[in-house]
C-alpha positions in Angstrom: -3.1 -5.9 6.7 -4.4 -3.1 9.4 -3.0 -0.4 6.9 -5.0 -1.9 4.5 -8.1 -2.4 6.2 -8.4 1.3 7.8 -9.4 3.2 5.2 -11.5 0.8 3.5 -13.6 0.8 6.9 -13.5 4.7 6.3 -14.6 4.8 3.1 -17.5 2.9 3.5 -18.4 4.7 6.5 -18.5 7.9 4.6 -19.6 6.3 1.4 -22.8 5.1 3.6 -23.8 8.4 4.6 -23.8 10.3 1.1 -25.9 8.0 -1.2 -28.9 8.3 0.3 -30.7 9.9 -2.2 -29.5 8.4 -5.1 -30.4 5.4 -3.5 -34.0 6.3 -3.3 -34.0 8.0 -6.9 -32.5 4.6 -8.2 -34.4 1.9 -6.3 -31.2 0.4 -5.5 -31.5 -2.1 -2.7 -29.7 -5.0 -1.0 -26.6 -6.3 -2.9 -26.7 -3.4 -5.6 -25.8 -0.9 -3.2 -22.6 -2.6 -2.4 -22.0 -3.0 -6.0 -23.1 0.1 -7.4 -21.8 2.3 -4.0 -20.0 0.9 -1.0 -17.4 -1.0 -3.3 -16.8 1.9 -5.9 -16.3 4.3 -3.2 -13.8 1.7 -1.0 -11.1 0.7 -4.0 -9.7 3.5 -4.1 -8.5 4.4 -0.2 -7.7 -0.1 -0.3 -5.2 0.7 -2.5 -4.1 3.4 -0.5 -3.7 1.1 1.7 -2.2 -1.5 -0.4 0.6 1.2 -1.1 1.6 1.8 2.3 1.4 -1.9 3.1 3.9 -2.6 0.8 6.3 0.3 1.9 5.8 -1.4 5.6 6.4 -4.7 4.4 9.0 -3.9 2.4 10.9 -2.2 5.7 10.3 -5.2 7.8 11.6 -7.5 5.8 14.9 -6.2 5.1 14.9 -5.7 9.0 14.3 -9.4 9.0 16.8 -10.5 6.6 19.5 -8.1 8.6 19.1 -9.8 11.9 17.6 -13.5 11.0 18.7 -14.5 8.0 21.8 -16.4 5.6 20.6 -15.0 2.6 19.4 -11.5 1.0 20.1 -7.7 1.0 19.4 -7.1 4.7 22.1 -10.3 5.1 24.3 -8.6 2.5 24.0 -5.2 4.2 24.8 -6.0 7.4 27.8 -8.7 6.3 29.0 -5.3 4.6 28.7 -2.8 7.9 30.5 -5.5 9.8 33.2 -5.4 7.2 33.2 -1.8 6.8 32.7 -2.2 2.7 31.4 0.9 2.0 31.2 0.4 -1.5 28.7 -2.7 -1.0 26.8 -1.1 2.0 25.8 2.1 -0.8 25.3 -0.4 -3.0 22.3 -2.4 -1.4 21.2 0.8 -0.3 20.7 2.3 -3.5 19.4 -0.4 -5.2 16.8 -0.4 -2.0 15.8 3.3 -2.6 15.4 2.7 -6.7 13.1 -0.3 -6.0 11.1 1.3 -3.3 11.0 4.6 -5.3 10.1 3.3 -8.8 7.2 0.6 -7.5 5.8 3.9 -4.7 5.6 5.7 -7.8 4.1 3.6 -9.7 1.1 2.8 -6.7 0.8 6.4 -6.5 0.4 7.0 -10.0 -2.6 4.4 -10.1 -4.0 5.5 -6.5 -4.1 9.1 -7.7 -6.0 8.5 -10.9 -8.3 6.2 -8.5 -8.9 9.0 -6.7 -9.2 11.2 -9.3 -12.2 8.9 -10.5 -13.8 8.7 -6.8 
């Protein structure tokens, strides 16, 4: 949650320093300038955010499932380094590294074009 929060609290901080004349050109005032400015120019570092929670979620909950669970890849993996199945441990891993690889790139695909936009 703090990974996403961060640089949304940035974002607005900058994005409340810049607008100033366009919000005085526009008469925007109140709830329009968190429509029109504060919100436009946060989305895209949330789901900055966003992607690096998931990465750091993703981490502790295979750590979780290696130590505390019955059930899973983390319970799968370690079952497999105490058996010294190599063929399983390389296994989990690599379908670990494909998952966390293809959905990264696909957040940073989307984060970059929202930051393309900002």
């Amino acid at each position: 949650m703090a990974s996403a929060v961060s640089p949304a609290r940035d974002s607005k901080r900058s994005a409340a320093r810049r607008p100033r004349p366009f919000v005085r050109r526009r008469e925007i005032a109140g709830r329009g300038i968190a429509r029109w400015i504060l919100f436009p120019a946060a989305v895209p570092e949330i789901f900055t955010g966003l992607r690096v929670g998931f990465s750091l979620t993703l981490i502790g909950t295979v750590l979780g499932e290696m130590f505390a669970s019955q059930h899973g890849l983390g319970h799968l993996l370690m079952n497999a380094i105490s058996l010294y199945n190599v063929e399983v441990i390389m296994s989990v891993t690599f379908l670990l590294v494909v998952f966390a690889a293809g959905v990264n790139g696909i957040l940073l695909a989307i984060d970059r074009r929202l930051h393309f936009r900002a």
